[in-house]
C-alpha positions in Angstrom: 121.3 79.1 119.7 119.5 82.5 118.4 120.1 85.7 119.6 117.2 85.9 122.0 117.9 82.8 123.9 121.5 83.7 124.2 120.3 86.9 125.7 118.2 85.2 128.0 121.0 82.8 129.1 123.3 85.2 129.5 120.6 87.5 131.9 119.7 84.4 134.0 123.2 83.7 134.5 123.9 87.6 135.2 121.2 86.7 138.1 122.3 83.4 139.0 125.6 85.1 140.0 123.8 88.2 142.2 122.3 85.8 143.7 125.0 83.4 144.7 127.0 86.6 145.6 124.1 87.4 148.2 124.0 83.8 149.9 127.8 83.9 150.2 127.8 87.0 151.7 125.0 85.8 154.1 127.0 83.3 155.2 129.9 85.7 156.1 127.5 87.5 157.7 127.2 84.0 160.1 130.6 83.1 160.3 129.8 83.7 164.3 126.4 81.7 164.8 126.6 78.0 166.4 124.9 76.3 164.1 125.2 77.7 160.9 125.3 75.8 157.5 126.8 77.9 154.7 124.6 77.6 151.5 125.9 78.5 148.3 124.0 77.9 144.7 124.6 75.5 142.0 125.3 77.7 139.4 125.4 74.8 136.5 121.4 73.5 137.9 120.7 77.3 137.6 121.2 77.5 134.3 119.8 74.3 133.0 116.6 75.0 134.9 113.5 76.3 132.3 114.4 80.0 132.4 111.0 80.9 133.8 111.7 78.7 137.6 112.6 80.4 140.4 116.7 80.9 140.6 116.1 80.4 144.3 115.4 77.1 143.6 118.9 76.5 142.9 120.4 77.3 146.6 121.1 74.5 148.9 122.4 74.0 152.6 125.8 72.1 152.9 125.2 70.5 155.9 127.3 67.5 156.1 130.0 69.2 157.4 131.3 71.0 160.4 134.1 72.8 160.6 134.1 73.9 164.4 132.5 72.7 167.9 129.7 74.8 167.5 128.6 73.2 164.1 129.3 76.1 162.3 130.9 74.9 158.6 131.7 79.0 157.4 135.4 79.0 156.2 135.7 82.9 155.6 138.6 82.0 153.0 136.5 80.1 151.2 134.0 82.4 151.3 135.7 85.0 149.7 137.2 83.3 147.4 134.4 82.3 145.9 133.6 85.8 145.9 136.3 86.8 144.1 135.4 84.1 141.1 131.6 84.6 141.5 132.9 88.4 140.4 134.9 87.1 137.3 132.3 85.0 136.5 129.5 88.2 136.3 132.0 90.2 134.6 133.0 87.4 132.2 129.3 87.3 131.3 128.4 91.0 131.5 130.8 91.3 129.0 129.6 88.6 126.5 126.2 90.2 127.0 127.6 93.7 126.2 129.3 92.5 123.2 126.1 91.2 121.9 124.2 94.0 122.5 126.8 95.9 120.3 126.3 93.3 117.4 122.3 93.7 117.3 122.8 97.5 117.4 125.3 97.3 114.8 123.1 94.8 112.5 120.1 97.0 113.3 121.6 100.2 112.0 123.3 97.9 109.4 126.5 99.3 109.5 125.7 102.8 109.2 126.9 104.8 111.6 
């Protein structure tokens, strides 16, 4: 893989994270409302998809499952712990992306400082 689409990757992956940090937090948000399905996004489909799609078109609804009498599935344990690794995972990546970036600059000025 060249620099370029390693770059891209690593940006849609950057986004695929924001974005799966926003539906969790949405379904905190609902841990109260009878009803409610959490969503979440499939970070692996994400990624796959062409990198011009819609990330958005990686979110789905869990809806098989109910975890109270109301219908409402939100576990807000589980929803913060995927926080917490959605939040390793960006910074995992953030950090590959910076140590890239440091490499092109470096090859660009050619060593020279």
């Amino acid at each position: 893989m060249n620099e370029v689409a390693t770059s891209v990757l690593l940006e849609r992956a950057l986004s695929a994270a924001s974005l799966r940090h926003k539906v969790l937090a949405s379904n905190v948000a609902n841990v109260d409302t009878p009803g409610y399905k959490r969503f979440d996004v499939a970070m692996q489909a994400a990624l796959r998809q062409d990198p011009g799609s819609p990330l958005a078109d990686s979110i789905y609804r869990q809806s098989g499952t109910s975890l109270r009498l109301d219908g409402n599935n939100v576990d807000v344990e589980q929803e913060m712990a995927l926080v917490a690794e959605t939040e390793a995972y960006f910074n995992a990546v953030a950090n590959c992306l910076i140590k890239q970036m440091a490499t092109t600059r470096y090859l660009i000025s050619e060593g020279r400082r």
